[in-house]
Every structure is written in structure tokens, then in C-alpha cells.
C-alpha positions in Angstrom: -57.5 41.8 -65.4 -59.3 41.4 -62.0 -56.4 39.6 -59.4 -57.0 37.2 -56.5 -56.7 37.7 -53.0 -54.1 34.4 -51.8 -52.1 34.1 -48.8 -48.3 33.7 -50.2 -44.8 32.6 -48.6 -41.5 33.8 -49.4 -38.5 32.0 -50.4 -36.5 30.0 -47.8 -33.3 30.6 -46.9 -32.2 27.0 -47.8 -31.3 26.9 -51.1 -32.0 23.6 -51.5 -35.7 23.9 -50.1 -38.6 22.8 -52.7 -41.3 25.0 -52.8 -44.8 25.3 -54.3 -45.9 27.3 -57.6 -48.5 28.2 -54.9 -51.6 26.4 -56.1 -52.7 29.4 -57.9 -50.2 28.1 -59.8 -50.5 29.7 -63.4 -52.3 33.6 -64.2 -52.0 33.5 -67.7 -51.2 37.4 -68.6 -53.4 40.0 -70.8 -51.2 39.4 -74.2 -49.3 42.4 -73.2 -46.5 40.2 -71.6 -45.4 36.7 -72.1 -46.2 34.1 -69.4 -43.0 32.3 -70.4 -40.9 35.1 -70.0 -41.6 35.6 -66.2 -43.4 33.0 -64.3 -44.7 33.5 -60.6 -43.7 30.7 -58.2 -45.2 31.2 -54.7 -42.2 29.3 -53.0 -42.6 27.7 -49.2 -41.3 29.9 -46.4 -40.6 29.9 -42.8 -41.5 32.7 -41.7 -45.1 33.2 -43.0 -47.0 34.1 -45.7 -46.4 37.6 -45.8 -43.8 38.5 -49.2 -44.6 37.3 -53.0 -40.8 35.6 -54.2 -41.1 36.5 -58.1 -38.8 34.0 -60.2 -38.2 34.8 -63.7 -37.3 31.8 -65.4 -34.7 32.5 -68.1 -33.9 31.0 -71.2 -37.6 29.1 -71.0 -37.5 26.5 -73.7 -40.4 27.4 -76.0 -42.5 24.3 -76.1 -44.3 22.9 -79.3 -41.2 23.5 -82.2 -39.9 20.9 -84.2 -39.6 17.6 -82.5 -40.3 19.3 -79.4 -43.4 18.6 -76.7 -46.9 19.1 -78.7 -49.5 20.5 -76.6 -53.1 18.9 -76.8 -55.2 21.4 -76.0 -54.9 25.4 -74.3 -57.3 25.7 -71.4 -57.8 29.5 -71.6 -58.5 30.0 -67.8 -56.9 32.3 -65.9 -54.6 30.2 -63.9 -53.5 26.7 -63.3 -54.5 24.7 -59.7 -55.0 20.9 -60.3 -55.0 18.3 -62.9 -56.2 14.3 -62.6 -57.7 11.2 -64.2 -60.8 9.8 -63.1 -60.0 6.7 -61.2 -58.4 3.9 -63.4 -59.6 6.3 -66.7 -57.0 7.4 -69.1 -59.9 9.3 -71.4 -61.5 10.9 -68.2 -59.8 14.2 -67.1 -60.6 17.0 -64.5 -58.7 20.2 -64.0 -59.5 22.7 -61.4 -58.9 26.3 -62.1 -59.7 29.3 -59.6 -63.4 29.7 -60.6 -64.1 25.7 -61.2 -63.9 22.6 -62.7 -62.8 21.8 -66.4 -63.5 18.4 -67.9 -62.5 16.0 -70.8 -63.7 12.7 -71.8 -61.5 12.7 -75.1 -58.0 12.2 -73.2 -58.1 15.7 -72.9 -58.5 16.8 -77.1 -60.8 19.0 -75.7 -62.5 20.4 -72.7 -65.8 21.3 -71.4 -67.2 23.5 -68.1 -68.4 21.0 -65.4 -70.9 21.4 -62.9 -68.8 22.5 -60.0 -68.3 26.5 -61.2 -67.3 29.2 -58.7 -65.2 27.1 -56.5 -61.1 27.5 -56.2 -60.3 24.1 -56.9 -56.9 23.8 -56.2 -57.2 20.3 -55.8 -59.2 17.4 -57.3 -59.4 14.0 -56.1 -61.2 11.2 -57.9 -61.8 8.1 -56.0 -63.2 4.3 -57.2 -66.8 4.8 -58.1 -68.5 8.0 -58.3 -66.9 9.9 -55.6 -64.9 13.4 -55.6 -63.5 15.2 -53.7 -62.2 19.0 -54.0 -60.5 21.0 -51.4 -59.2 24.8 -51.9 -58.9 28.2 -50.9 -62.2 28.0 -48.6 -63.6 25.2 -50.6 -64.2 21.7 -49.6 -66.6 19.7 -51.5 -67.3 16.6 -52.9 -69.8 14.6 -55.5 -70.5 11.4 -55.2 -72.5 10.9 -58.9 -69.2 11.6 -60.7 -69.5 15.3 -60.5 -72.8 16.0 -61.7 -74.0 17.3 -58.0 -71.5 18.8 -55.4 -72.5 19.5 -51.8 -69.7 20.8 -48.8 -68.2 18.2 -47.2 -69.2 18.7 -42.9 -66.0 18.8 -41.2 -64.0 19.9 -38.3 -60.8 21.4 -39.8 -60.1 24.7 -37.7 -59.5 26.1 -41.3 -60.7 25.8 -45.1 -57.7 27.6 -46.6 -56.4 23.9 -47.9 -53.5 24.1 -50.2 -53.5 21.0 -50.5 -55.4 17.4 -50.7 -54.9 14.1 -50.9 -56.7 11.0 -50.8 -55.4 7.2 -50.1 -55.0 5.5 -53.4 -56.6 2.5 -51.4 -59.0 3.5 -49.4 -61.1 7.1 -50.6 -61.7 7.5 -46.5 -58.2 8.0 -45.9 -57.1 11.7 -47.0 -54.4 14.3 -46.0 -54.6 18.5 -46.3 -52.8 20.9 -45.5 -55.0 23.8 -44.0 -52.6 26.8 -44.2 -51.4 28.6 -41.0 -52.7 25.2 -39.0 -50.6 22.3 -40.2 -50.8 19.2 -41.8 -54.1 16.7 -40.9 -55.0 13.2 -41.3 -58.4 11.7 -41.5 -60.0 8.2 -41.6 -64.1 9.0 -42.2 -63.6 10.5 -45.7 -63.0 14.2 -44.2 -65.6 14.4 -41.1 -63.1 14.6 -38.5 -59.2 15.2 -38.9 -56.5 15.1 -36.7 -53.2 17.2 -36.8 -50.2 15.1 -37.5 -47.4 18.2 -38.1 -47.6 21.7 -37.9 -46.1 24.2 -40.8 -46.3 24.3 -44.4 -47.0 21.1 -46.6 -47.8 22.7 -50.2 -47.5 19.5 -52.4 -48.9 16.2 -50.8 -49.7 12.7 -52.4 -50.5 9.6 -51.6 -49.9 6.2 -51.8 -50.4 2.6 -50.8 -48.6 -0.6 -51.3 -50.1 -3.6 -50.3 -52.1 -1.7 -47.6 -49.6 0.1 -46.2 -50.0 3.7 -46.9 -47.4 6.5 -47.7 -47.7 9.6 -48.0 -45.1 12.0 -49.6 -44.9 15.7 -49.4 -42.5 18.8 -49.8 -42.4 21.0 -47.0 -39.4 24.0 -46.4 -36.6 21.1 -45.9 -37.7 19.4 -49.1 -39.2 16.1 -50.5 -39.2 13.9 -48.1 -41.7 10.8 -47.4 -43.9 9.3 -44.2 -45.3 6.0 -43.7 -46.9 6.6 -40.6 -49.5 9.0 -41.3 -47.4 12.2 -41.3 -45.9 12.5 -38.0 -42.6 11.2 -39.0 -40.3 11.5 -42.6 -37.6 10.5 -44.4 -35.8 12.7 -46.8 -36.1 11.9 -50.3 -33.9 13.1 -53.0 -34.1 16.7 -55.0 -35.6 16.1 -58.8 -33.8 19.5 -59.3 -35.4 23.1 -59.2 -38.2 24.3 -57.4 -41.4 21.3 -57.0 -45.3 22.5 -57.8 -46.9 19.3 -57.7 -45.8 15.7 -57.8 -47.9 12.9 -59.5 -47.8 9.0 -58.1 -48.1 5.4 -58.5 -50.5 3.7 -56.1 -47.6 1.8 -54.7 -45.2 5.0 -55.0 -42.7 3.5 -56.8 -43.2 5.7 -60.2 -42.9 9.3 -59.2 -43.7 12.3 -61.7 -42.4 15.8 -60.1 -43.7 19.3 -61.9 -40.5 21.3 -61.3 -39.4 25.0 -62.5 -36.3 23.1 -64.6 -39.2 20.3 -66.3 -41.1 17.5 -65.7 -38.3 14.6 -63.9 -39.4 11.0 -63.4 -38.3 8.4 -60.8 -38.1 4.4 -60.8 -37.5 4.1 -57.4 -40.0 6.2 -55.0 -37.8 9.1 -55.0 -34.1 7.9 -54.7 -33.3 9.1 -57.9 -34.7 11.3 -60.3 -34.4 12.0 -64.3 -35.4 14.2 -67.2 -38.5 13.6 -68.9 -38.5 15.4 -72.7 -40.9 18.3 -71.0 -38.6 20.7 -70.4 -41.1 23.2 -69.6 -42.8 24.5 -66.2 -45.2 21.6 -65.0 -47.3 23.6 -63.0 -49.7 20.5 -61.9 -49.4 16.7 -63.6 -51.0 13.7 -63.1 -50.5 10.0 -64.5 -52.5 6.7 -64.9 -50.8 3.3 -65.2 -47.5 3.0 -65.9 -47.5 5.0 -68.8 -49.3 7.9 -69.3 -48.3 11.2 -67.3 -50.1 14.3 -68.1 -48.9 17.9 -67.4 -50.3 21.4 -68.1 -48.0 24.8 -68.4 -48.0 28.2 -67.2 -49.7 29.3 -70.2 -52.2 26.7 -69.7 -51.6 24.5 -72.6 -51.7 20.4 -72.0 -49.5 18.3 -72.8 -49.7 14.0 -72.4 -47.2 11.4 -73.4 -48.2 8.1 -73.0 -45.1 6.5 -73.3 -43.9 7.3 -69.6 -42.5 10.9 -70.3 -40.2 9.5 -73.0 -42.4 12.0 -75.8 -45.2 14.7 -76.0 -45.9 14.1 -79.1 -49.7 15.6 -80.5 -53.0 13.9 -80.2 -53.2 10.6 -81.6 
């Protein structure tokens, strides 16, 4: 099986440091070896992005027995980047992959190739109306017909390596990315021009806005911690418990969905406290719609959806 080429961190030295499943977040293996029996997390460093730290999760709960999560649907690709709703759509799913764009219309039953193939889309942000965006490992582009056409977004990042994309839950204008070995940047003109707002590492971002004031929150090598100012200042948040891949939000940030190694954890309260969800498993990338209905998909690329807030996985209904 043919490998990618990514830039990867190694492990901080904190202990109590979050870190990313590096957006290449799932490689599903050849059938030789179990994907659940060792599971590659690409966790946040400070000193580059130079050593792979392997982490073999043991004792992996096997999803899918009796009374156990029930997964939907298994994806097949090769790894797992990015999973979302279409704005305000709980049928309407898009899941970026290393080589493109997956899509469901069936609450994600089953899924079909988009139009958007060959691109790393590590992540995938629908907006109100039509418009998408897609940001990745030298991949910005977006669709404003609901993905049926794609062009590059013109920009002046200094680079396109962007592990990570967000967009303002208010206004589609108003994103975030993190353009590795550059920083963290803000824009305002739906990704023309950016400005830098921290330097380092910011693998999971996502935003928010309650009643027009906008949040953003994002793990970096000290943790999860929050900014409502753009991104130049933050406040720690607390730990949902092992190591974060990608968190999932409420437009006004008060429900929070966090894809850790140790299972899927929910909080109430923007991030003051955390708790279990039943999926136990590793939520490599999740996303949600209303206050329900939270979405994840696992390192052997199977989806799973409750839509009674994380409470049960049960199978397609």
C-alpha cells in the first residue's frame, strides 16, 4: 500500500498536552494487521515536525457487539481527515479523505464520490447557501453551487500546508487556519487576505459565535483552551481526557463534542467540564447538527451517529 508524504510532530513533553491524530488521521491497514490494535496519533510537538510518536491503544473496546455503538456505514478509504453536515442539514454529509470528497444525502446510510477528487481534504467547511470551503495539505478550495464545481481560493497565506480550517458559524467570511510551520491566521474577506494572530502549532480549531460575538477554540501543545478575540489571546479550558483529534461545536459554543484517544466526551458548558459519551472508541473527526445529533467516524473508517446527543449509537433508523 502506497504511503503519504506528511509533515509530523512528536509528542510533548507535557503530559497533559492534547494533541492531534494528525489530520491524516486514519490509514486503514492491508488486512494483515488490525487498525484497532495500534492506531497512529500524530501528537502536537514543540520542537518541530521532525519524529512520528506511535501510540498503541490497548485494550480498544471493539465497537458494534451487543448493546454496543452500531456503525452506519464503512467508508473504505484509506484514511480519515474531516467529517461535517451541510449547513443546518442533518441528511447532508461530507467527509474528506486524502484523495477527496465523500458524500451522503441519506444521514450517511451510504455514501457516494463527489466532485472534488484528488484533493487532501483535511478539512471541510459548509457555510449558509451553497458555499464550501476545503483547506488541506496544499489544498485550498472552495464551491459555491454546493460542491458541484470547485476552483482555488486566491489568497495570501505564506503557506498552503493548512492542518487546519475553520469558518465563523455566523458569518462564512470570517475563517481561521493553521498553515503549519507559519502560525495561526485570521481573515475577514472569506480567505483573500489573512493576518497572523499566533505563531506555533494549532492542529484542531473551531468556531463559534454567540450573539455576534465570535469564539474560536483550539488545542495547541498547552491544551484546549479558548479565544474571543480572534486568536491572539486564550483561556485554558479543561481536559476531556486523553489525547484530542478534532472537536465538534454549537454555534454559540456552549455544546462541545471532543474526538479523543479514550472516546467521544461531551460538554454542557463550553468546555468547563467534560463527560463520556457511549462511544468509547477512537473519534478520529466528528461533527454535530442541533442539539442532538453528533456524528463520528473511527480509525477503521466506520460511521457511527446518535441522535440522541451521544447518549446511543444505535444502527440506522
Amino acid at each position: 500500500m502506497p504511503t503519504k508524504s506528511r509533515r509530523t510532530a512528536r509528542r510533548s513533553g507535557n503530559p497533559n498536552s492534547l494533541g492531534q491524530a494528525e489530520s491524516a488521521r486514519a490509514r486503514p491497514g492491508s488486512g494483515q494487521r488490525s487498525r484497532s490494535s495500534q492506531v497512529r496519533l500524530w501528537l502536537l510537538g514543540l520542537g518541530g515536525f521532525a519524529a512520528v510518536a506511535v501510540v498503541a491503544i490497548v485494550g480498544y473496546l471493539a465497537l458494534g457487539g451487543e448493546g454496543g455503538p452500531r456503525s452506519w456505514a464503512t467508508l473504505g478509504t484509506r484514511d480519515v481527515h474531516s467529517l461535517a453536515f451541510a449547513s443546518g442539514d442533518s441528511q447532508h454529509l461530507f467527509f474528506g479523505h486524502h484523495t477527496g470528497l465523500l458524500e451522503s444525502r441519506n444521514g450517511g446510510r451510504s455514501w457516494q464520490p463527489s466532485a472534488l477528487s484528488g484533493a487532501d481534504a483535511m478539512n471541510v467547511r459548509p457555510a449558509p447557501g451553497n458555499t464550501i470551503q476545503v483547506a488541506g495539505h496544499n489544498v485550498y478550495v472552495e464551491s459555491t453551487d454546493g460542491g458541484a464545481h470547485w476552483a482555488p481560493v486566491a489568497n495570501d497565506l505564506p503557506g498552503l500546508d493548512l492542518h487546519a480550517f475553520t469558518v465563523d458559524p455566523a458569518d462564512p467570511k470570517h475563517a481561521w487556519a493553521w498553515s503549519v510551520g507559519y502560525g495561526l491566521f485570521e481573515t475577514t474577506d472569506r480567505g483573500r487576505h489573512w493576518a497572523i494572530r499566533q505563531v506555533g502549532d494549532w492542529p484542531v480549531l473551531v468556531a463559534t459565535d454567540a450573539d455576534g460575538a465570535a469564539g474560536l477554540l483550539g488545542v495547541s501543545s498547552r491544551g484546549l483552551a479558548k479565544s474571543m478575540d480572534g486568536g491572539q489571546n486564550w483561556t485554558p479550558l479543561a481536559n476531556p481526557g486523553g489525547q484530542v483529534a478534532s472537536l465538534a461545536a454549537s454555534p454559540d459554543g456552549n455544546l462541545l463534542y471532543a474526538g479523543t484517544s479514550t472516546g467521544l466526551k461531551r460538554s454542557d458548558d463550553g468546555g468547563l467540564t467534560w463527560r463520556a459519551t457511549a462511544f468509547t472508541g477512537l473519534a478520529l473527526t466528528v461533527a454535530m447538527v442541533g442539539s442532538g445529533t453528533v456524528a463520528v467516524v473511527d480509525d477503521s473508517t466506520r460511521f457511527f451517529r446518535s441522535d440522541d446527543g451521544g447518549a446511543t449509537f444505535g444502527p440506522p433508523h
